[in-house]
C-alpha positions as CSV (number, residue, x, y, z in Angstrom):
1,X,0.0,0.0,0.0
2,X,2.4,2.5,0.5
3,X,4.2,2.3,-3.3
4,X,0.3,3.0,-4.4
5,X,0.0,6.2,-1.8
6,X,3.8,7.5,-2.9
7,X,2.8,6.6,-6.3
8,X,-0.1,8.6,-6.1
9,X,1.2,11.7,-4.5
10,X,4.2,11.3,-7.1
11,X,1.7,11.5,-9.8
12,X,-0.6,14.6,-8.0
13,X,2.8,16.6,-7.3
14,X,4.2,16.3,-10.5
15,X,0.9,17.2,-12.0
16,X,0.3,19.9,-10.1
17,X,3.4,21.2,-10.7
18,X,3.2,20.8,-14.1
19,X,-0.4,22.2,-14.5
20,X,0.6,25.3,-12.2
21,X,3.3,26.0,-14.9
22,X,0.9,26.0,-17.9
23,X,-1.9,27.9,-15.9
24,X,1.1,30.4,-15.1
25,X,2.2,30.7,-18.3
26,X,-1.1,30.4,-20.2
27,X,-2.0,33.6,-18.2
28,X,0.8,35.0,-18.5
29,X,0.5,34.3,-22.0
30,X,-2.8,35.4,-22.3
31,X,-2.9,39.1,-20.3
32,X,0.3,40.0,-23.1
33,X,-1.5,38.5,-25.9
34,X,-5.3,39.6,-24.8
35,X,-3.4,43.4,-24.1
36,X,-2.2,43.6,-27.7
37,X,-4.5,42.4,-29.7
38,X,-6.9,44.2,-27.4
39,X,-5.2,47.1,-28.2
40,X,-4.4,46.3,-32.0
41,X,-8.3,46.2,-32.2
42,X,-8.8,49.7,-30.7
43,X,-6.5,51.6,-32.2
44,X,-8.1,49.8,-35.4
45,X,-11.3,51.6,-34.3
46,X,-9.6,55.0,-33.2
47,X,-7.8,55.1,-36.4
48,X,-11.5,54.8,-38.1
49,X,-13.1,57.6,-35.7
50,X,-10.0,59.9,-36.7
51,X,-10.2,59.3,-40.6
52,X,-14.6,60.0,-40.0
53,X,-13.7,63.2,-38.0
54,X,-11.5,64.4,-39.9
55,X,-13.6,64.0,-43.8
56,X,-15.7,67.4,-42.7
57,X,-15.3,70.3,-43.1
58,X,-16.0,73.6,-40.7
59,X,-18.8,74.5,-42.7
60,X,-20.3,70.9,-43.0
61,X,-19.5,70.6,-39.0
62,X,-21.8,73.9,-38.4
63,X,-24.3,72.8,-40.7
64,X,-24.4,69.6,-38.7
65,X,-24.9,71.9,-35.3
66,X,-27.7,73.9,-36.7
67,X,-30.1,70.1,-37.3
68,X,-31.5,71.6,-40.8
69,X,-32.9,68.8,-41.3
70,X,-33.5,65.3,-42.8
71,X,-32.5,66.0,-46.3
72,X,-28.9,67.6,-45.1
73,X,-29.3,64.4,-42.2
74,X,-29.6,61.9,-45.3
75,X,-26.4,63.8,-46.8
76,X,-24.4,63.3,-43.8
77,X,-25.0,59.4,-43.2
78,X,-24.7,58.6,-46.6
79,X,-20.7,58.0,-46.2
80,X,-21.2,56.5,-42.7
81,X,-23.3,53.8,-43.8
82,X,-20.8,52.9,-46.5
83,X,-18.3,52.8,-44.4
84,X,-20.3,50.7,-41.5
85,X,-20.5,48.3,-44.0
86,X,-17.2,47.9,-45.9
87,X,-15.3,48.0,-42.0
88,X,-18.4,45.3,-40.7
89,X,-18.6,48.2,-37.8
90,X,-21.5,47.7,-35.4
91,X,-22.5,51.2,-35.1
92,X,-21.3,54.9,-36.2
93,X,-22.2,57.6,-33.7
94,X,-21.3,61.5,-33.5
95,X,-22.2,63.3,-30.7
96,X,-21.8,67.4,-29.1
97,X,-19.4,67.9,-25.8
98,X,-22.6,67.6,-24.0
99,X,-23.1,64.0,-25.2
100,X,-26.1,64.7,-27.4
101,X,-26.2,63.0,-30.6
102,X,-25.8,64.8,-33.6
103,X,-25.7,61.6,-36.5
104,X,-26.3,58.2,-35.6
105,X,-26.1,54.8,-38.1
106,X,-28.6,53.5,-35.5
107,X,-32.4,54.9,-36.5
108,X,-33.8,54.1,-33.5
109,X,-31.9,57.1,-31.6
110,X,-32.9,60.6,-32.9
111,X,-30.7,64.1,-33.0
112,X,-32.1,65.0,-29.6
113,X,-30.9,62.2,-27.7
114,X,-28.2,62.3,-25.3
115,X,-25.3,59.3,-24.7
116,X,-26.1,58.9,-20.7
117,X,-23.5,55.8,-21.5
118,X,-20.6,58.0,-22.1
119,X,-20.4,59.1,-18.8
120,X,-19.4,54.9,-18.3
121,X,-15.9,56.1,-19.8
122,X,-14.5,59.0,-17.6
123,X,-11.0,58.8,-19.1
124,X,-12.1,58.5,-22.8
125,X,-14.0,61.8,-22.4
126,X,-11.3,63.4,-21.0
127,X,-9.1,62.8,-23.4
128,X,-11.2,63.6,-25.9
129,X,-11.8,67.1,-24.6
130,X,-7.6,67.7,-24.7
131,X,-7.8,66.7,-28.4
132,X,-6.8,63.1,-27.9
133,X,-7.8,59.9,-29.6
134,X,-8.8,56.8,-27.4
135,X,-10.6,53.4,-27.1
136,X,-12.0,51.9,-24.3
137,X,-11.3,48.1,-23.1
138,X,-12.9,45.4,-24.4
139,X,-16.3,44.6,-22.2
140,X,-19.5,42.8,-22.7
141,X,-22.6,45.0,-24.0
142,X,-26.0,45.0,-23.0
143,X,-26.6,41.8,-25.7
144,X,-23.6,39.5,-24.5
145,X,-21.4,40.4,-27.0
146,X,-18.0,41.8,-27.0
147,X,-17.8,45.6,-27.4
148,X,-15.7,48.1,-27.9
149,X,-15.7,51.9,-28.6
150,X,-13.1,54.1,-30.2
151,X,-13.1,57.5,-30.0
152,X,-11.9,60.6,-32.5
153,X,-12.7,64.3,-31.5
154,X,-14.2,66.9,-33.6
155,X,-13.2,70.3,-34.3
156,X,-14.3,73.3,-35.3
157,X,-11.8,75.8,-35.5
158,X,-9.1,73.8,-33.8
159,X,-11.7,73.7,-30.7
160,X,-12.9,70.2,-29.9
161,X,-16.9,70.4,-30.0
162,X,-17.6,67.0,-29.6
163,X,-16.6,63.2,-30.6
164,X,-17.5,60.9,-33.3
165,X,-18.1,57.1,-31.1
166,X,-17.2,54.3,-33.1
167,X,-18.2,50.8,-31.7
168,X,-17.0,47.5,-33.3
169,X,-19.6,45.0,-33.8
170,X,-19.2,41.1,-32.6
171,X,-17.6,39.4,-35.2
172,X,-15.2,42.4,-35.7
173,X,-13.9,41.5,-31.7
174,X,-14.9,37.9,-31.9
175,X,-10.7,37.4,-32.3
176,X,-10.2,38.0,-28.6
177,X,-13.0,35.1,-27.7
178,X,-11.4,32.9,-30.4
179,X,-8.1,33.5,-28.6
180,X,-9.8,32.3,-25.3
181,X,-11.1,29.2,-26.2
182,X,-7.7,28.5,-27.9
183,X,-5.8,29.2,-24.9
184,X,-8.7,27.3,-23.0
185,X,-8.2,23.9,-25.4
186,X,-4.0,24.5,-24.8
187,X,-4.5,24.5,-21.2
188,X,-6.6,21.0,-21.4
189,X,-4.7,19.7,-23.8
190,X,-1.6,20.8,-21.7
191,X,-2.7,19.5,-18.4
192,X,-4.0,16.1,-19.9
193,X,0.1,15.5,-21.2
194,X,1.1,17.0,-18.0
195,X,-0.9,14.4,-16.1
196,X,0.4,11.1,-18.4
197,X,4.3,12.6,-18.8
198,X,3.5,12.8,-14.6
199,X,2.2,9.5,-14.3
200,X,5.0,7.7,-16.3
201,X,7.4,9.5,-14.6
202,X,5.7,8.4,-11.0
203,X,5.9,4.6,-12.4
204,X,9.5,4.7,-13.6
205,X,10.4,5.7,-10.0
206,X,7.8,3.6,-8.1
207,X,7.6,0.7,-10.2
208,X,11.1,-0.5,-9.3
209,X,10.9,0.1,-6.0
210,X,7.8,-1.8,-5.8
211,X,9.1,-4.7,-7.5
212,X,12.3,-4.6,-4.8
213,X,9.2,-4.4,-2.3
214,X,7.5,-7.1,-4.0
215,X,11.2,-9.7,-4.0
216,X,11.9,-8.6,-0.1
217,X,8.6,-10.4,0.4
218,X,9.0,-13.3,-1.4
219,X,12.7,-13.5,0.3
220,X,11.3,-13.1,3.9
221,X,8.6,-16.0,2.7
222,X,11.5,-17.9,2.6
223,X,12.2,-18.1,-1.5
224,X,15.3,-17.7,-0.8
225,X,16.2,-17.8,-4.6
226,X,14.6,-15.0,-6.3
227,X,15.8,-13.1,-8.9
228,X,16.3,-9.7,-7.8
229,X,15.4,-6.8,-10.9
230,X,18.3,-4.6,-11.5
231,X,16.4,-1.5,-13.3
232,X,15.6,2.4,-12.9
233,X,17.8,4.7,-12.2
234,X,21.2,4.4,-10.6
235,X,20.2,4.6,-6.7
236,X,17.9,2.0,-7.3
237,X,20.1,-0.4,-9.1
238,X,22.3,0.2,-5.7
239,X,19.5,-0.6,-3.7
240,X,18.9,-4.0,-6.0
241,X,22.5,-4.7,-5.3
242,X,22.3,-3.8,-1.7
243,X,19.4,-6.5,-1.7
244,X,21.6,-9.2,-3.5
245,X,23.8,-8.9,-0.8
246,X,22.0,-9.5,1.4
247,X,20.1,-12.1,-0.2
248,X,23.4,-14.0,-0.7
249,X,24.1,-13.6,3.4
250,X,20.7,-14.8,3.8
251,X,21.1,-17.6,2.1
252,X,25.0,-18.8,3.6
253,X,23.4,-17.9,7.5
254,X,20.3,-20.4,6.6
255,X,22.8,-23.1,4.9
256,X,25.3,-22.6,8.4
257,X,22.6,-22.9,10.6
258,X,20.9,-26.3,8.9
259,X,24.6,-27.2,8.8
260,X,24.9,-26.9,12.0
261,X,21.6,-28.1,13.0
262,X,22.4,-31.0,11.1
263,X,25.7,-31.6,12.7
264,X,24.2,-31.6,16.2
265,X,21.2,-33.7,15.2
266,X,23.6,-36.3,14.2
267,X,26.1,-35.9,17.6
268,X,23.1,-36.3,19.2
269,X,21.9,-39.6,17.6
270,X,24.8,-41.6,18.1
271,X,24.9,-42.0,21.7
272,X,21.1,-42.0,21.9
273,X,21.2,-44.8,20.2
274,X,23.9,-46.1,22.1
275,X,21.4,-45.6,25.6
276,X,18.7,-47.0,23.6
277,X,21.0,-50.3,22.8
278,X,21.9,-50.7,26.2
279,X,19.0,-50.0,27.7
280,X,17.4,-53.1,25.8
281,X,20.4,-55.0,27.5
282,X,19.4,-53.9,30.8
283,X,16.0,-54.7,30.7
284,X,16.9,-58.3,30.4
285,X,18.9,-58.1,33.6
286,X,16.3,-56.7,36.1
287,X,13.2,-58.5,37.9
288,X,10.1,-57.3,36.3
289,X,7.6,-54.5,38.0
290,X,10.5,-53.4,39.9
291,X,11.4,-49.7,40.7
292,X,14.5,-50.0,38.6
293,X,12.5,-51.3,35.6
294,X,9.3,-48.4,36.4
295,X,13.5,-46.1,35.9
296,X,14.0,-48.1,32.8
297,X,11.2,-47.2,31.1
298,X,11.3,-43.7,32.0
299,X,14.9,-44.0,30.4
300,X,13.4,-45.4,27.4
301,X,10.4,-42.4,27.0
302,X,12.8,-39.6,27.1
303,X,15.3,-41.2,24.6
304,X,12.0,-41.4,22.3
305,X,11.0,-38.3,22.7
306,X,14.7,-37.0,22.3
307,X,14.6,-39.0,19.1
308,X,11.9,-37.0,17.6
309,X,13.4,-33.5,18.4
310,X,16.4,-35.4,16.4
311,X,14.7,-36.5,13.4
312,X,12.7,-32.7,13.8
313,X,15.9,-31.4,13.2
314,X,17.4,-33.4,10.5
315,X,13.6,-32.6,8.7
316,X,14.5,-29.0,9.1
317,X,18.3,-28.8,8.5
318,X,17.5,-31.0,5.4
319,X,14.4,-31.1,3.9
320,X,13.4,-33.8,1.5
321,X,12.6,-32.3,-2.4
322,X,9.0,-33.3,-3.1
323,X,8.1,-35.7,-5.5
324,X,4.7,-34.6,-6.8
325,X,2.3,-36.2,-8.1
326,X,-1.9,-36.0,-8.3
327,X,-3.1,-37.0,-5.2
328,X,-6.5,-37.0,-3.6
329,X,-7.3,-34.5,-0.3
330,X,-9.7,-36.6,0.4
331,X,-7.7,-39.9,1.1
332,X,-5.1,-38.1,3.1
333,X,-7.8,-36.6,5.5
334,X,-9.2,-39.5,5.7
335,X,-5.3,-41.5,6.5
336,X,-4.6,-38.5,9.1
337,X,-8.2,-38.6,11.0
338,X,-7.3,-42.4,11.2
339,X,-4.2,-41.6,13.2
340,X,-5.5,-39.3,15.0
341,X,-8.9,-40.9,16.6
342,X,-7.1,-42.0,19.9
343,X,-5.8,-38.6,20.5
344,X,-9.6,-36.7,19.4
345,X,-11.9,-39.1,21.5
346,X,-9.4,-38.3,24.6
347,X,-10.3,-34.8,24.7
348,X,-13.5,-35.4,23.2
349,X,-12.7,-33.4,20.0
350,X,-15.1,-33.1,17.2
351,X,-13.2,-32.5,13.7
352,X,-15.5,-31.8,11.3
353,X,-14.7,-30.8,7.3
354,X,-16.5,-29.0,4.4
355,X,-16.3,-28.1,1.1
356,X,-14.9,-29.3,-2.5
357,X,-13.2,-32.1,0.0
358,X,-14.3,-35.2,-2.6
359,X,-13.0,-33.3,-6.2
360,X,-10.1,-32.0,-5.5
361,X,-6.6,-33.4,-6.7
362,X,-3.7,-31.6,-5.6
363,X,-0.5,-32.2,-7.7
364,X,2.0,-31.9,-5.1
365,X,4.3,-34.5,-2.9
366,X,1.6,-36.4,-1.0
367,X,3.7,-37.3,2.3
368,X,4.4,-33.8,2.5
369,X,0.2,-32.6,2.0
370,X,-0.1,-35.3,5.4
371,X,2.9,-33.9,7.4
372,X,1.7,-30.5,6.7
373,X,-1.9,-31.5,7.4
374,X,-1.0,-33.7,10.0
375,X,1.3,-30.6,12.4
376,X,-1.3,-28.1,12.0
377,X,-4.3,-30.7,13.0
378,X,-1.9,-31.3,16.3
379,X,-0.9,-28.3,17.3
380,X,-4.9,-27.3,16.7
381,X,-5.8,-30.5,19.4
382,X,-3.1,-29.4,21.9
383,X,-4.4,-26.0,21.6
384,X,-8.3,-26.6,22.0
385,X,-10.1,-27.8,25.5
386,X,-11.6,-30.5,26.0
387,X,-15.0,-31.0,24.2
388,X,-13.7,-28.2,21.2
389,X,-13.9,-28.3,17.8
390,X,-11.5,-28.3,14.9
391,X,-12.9,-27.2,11.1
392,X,-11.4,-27.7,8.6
393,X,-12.8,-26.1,4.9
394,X,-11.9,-26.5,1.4
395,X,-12.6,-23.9,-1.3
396,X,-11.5,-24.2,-5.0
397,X,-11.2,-20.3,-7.1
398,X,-9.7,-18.9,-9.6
399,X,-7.1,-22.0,-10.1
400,X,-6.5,-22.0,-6.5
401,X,-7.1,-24.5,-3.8
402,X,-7.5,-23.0,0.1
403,X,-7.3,-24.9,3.1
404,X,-8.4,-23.2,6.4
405,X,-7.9,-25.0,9.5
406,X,-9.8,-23.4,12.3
407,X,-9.7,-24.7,16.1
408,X,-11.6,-23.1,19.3
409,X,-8.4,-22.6,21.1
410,X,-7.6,-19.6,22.9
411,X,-5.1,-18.2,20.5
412,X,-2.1,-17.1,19.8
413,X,-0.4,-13.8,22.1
414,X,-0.8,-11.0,19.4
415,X,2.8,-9.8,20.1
416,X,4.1,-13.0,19.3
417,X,2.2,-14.1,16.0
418,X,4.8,-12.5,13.9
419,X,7.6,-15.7,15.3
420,X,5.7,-18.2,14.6
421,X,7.4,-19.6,11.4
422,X,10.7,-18.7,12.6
423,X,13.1,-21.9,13.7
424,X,13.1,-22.8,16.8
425,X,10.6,-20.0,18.2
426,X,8.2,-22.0,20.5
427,X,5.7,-21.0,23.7
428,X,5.7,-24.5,24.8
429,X,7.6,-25.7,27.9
430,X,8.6,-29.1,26.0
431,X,9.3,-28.2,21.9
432,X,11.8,-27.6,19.7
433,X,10.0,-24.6,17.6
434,X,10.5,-26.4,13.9
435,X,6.9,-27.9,13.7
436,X,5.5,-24.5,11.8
437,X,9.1,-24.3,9.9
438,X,9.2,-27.2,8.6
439,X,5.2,-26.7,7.7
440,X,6.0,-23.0,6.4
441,X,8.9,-25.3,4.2
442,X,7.2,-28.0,3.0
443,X,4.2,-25.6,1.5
444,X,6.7,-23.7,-0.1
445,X,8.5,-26.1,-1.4
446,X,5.1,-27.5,-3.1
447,X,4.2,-24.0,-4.4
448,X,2.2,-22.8,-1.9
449,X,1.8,-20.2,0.7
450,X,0.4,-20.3,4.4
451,X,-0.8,-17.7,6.5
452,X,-2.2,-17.2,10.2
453,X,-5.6,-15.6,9.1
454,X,-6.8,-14.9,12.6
455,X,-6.1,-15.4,16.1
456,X,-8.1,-14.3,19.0
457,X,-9.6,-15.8,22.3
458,X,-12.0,-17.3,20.3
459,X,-9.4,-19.6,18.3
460,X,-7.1,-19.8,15.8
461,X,-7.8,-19.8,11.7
462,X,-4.6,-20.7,9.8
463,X,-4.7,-21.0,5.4
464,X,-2.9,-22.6,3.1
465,X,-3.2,-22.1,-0.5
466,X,-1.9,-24.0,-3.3
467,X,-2.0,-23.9,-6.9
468,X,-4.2,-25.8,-8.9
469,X,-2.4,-27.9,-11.9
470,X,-4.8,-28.7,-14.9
471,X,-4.6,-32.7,-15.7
């Protein structure tokens, strides 16, 4: 889980780095652009105002003052309609210093009508009355669309007496909006690369470590032989050689200490079976049901059960390779509950199984399925009271086979559960701690994997999975 959280905040920091650059920069971009084409347009309409000021004369100016009428009217918007529609300009307006309208393209407003909406641009009509061109920014109008007004001052003997307003229709400022949505469709398409360059960045960093996760596992499940990945960048290829090491260590401290397991077992065995010879000797010697034979047997119950920590040992210190084969869960059950009665009906133990238990065939080294079987059943019976239960259940998915073994017990110490598999870890007064190690071995060495599920004052659940082989 925590490769998926650092590969998720590897991907959601390097995207929103990467998007806070484009948003930067796409503003950035856009205020410079927006500004000069903003101004490109209104300097477009200024230079337009300026050429329409400037086409009267003082004479046609004062005739324009005195209103004589529609006929001189019709004669004055002759050229502005004409020029409305070769520019594509919305509108065409002139106007007095007191913003009344003297012509107007727009035949809904008459001579008398005063521009209240030029009082909206403060500067503009300040710098109209000092003789100065100007254009106000680009805003939305009363109908939605895009506006702007450019502004030209008319004279009458070099005295400004009003302005001539032009105001650019929609299509002729639909180049800004165009330039939005382009920057908009940039920015997606920026932050949609920014977010896959991010996450194959993330993987390339968090993939190998993951995989190094992934082998550390398998090594501490005891595959002692996996093949470590030496990829990504330098620190982790020193990491995957750091891990070799100490794979290789691993491995030489686990073939030392079955070495020397192995070497003790054997030390052992020889004059144990030098007390059990003479031991046979002496029996013939002594008067039967006497104290010295009650001794004698005693003798002979401890070398026995100092014979089985032995051949515990050698199991462990060197474990047999399985010789698999297709063999039926059901007849090894059914061999281990046979061996097992005597020991059940003492505590009065009900074992009790369920599931695909008459299908399955299990291609794997059948003396090693019993032994495994066989340890976990026992340890289950020495851990459950008298009149308990034991369940065992089979489930078959997904080309798997599961075995849970389940006992009423009291359970295992929670600060101890993690030792369990490790050799020669035990809780018991009389054990040697291999039964679960040799278990954990044997599974493994048939392909499979086991696991302590659950462990609580209510009992114990262990599982053991193996795969399933088709015919």
């Amino acid at each position: 889980m925590i490769f998926h959280r650092l590969h998720h905040r590897l991907i959601a920091a390097t995207t929103g780095l990467m998007v806070l650059f484009i948003v930067a920069v796409g503003a950035t971009l856009h205020w410079s652009i927006r500004q000069s084409l903003e101004n490109a347009l209104g300097e477009k309409l200024e230079s337009v105002a300026e050429t329409l000021a400037s086409q009267y004369t003082n004479e046609e100016i004062g005739l324009l003052l005195q209103n004589k009428g529609p006929r001189l009217n019709a004669y004055f918007m002759e050229p502005l309609l004409e020029i409305l529609h070769a520019t594509e300009l919305k509108r065409i307006y002139f106007f007095t210093s007191n913003h009344q309208s003297l012509l107007d393209t727009d035949s809904t407003i008459s001579q008398t009508y005063v521009y209240h909406n030029l009082q909206w641009f403060p500067d503009e009509m300040r710098l109209l009355q000092a003789g100065k061109s100007s254009h106000t920014l680009l805003f939305t109008g009363i109908d939605g669309n895009p506006t702007m007004n450019g502004f030209a001052p008319i004279k009458m003997e070099e005295k400004v007496i009003g302005g001539v307003g032009v105001e650019g229709n929609a299509h002729f400022l639909n180049t800004v909006n165009q330039f939005n949505r382009q920057i908009l469709i940039y920015g997606i398409a920026g932050a949609s690369f920014a977010i896959l360059l991010s996450f194959i960045l993330a993987r390339s960093v968090t993939r190998p470590i993951a995989d190094l996760a992934h082998v550390s596992q398998q090594i501490g499940a005891g595959h002692y032989k996996t093949v470590i990945p030496l990829r990504g960048a330098k620190e982790m290829k020193q990491l995957a050689h750091t891990m070799e090491l100490m794979q290789k260590n691993v491995i030489q401290r686990e073939n030392e200490l079955k070495t020397m397991v192995a070497a003790v077992a054997h030390e052992i065995r020889n004059p144990l079976g030098g007390i059990e010879l003479f031991s046979g000797l002496l029996s013939d010697e002594i008067e039967p049901h006497s104290t010295a034979e009650i001794h004698l047997e005693r003798i002979r119950s401890e070398v026995k059960y100092l014979n089985n920590i032995v051949y515990r040992f050698l199991d462990y210190a060197r474990p047999e390779t399985p010789h698999r084969e297709w063999c039926r869960l059901q007849d090894i059950l059914k061999d281990i509950k046979e061996n097992i009665t005597a020991e059940l009906e003492l505590k009065n133990i009900r074992l009790r199984t369920s599931g695909s238990i008459t299908t399955v065939q299990l291609f794997a080294d059948p003396t090693h399925i019993r032994r495994i079987l066989l340890n976990l059943i026992q340890n289950s019976i020495h851990a459950t009271p008298d009149k308990g239960t034991i369940d065992i259940r089979i489930t078959v998915s997904h080309q798997k086979l599961k075995i849970q073994i389940q006992d009423s017990g009291s359970g295992i110490p929670e600060k101890v559960q993690m030792y369990i598999f490790d050799p020669f870890f035990t809780t018991r007064e009389k054990g040697t701690g291999l039964g679960l190690a040799i278990v954990k071995q044997l599974v493994i060495a048939n392909e499979g994997k086991i696991h302590l599920i659950q462990s609580s004052p209510n009992g114990t659940i262990f599982e053991i999975i193996f795969p399933l082989h088709n015919h």
